[in-house]
C-alpha positions in Angstrom: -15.1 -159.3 -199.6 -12.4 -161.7 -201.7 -11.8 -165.3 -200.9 -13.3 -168.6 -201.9 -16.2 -170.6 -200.3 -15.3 -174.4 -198.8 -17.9 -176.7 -198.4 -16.2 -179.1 -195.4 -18.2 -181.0 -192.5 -21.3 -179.8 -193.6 -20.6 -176.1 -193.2 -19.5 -173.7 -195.7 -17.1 -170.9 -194.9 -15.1 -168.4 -196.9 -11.4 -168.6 -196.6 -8.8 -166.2 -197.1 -11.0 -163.4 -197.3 -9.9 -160.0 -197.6 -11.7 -157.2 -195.4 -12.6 -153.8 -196.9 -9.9 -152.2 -194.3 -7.2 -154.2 -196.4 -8.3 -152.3 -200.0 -6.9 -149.1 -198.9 -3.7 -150.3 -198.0 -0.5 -149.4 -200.3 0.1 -152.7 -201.2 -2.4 -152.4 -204.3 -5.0 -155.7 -203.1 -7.4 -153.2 -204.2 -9.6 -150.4 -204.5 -10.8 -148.0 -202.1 -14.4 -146.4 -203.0 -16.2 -143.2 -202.8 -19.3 -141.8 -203.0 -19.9 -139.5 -205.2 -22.6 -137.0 -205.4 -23.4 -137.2 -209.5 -25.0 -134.2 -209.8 -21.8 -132.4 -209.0 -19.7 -135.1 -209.5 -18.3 -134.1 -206.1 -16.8 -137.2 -203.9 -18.2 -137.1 -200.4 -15.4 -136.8 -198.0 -17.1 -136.1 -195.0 -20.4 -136.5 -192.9 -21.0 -132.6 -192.5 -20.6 -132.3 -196.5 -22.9 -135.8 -196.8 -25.4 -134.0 -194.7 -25.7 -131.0 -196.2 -26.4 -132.9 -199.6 -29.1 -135.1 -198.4 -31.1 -131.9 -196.3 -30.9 -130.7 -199.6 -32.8 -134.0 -201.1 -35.3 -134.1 -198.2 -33.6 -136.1 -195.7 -33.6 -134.7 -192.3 -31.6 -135.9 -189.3 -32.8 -138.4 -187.2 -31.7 -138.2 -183.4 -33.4 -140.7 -181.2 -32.0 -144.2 -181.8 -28.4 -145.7 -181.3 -25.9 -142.7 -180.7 -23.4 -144.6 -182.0 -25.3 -144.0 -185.6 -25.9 -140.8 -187.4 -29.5 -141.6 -188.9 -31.7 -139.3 -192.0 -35.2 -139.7 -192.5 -37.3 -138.6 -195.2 -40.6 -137.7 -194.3 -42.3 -138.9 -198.0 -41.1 -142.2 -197.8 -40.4 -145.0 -195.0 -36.4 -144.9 -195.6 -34.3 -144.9 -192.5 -30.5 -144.3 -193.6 -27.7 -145.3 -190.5 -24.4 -144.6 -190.9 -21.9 -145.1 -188.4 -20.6 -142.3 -186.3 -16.9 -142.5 -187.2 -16.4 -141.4 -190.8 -13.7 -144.3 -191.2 -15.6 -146.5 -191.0 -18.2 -145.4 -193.6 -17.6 -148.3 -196.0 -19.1 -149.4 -199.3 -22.1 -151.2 -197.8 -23.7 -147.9 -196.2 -22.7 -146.0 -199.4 -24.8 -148.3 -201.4 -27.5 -148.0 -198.8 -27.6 -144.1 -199.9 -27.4 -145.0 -203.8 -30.3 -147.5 -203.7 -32.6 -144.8 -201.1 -31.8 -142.2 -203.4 -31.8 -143.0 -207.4 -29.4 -141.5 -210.2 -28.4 -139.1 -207.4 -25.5 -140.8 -206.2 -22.9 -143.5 -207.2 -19.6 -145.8 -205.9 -16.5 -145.2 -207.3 -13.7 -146.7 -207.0 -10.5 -145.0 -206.8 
């Protein structure tokens, strides 16, 4: 998120930000990022693809919390990855989530 932080009244608050949604759009404000799978170098474009990467890591689905989440848990480790259920809105902070849970395997790109 773009904008500039005002101190005023006591409070601080960004103005003019600019949302992740408004990246993508043709106007060229900015980048839209992937994730991309570096031992392939494949970009993940979908949750059925993203899943069948991380089963292969370890991670095993997760059904029981919010079913508004797809969730992966790996048994060796405490980890608890959530993504949202709707692909579109699979945005750069859950695709860091899944870079910093699983190192050197994956990366951001922007494109």
């Amino acid at each position: 998120m773009a904008g500039v932080w005002v101190f005023k009244n006591g409070v601080f608050r960004l103005e003019n930000p600019q949302s992740e949604g408004s990246s993508s759009s043709s106007s060229g404000a900015g980048k839209r990022k992937v994730l991309v799978y570096l031992p392939t170098g494949e970009e993940v474009r979908s949750y059925s693809r993203l899943e069948k990467i991380l089963c292969g890591l370890g991670w095993e689905r997760y059904y029981g919390g919010d079913p508004e989440l797809y969730q992966f848990h790996k048994h060796s480790s405490i980890d608890l990855i959530s993504l949202p259920r709707d692909f579109s809105k699979f945005n750069s902070v859950y695709m860091y989530d899944i870079v910093v849970k699983n190192p050197n395997l994956f990366h951001v790109r922007h494109v």
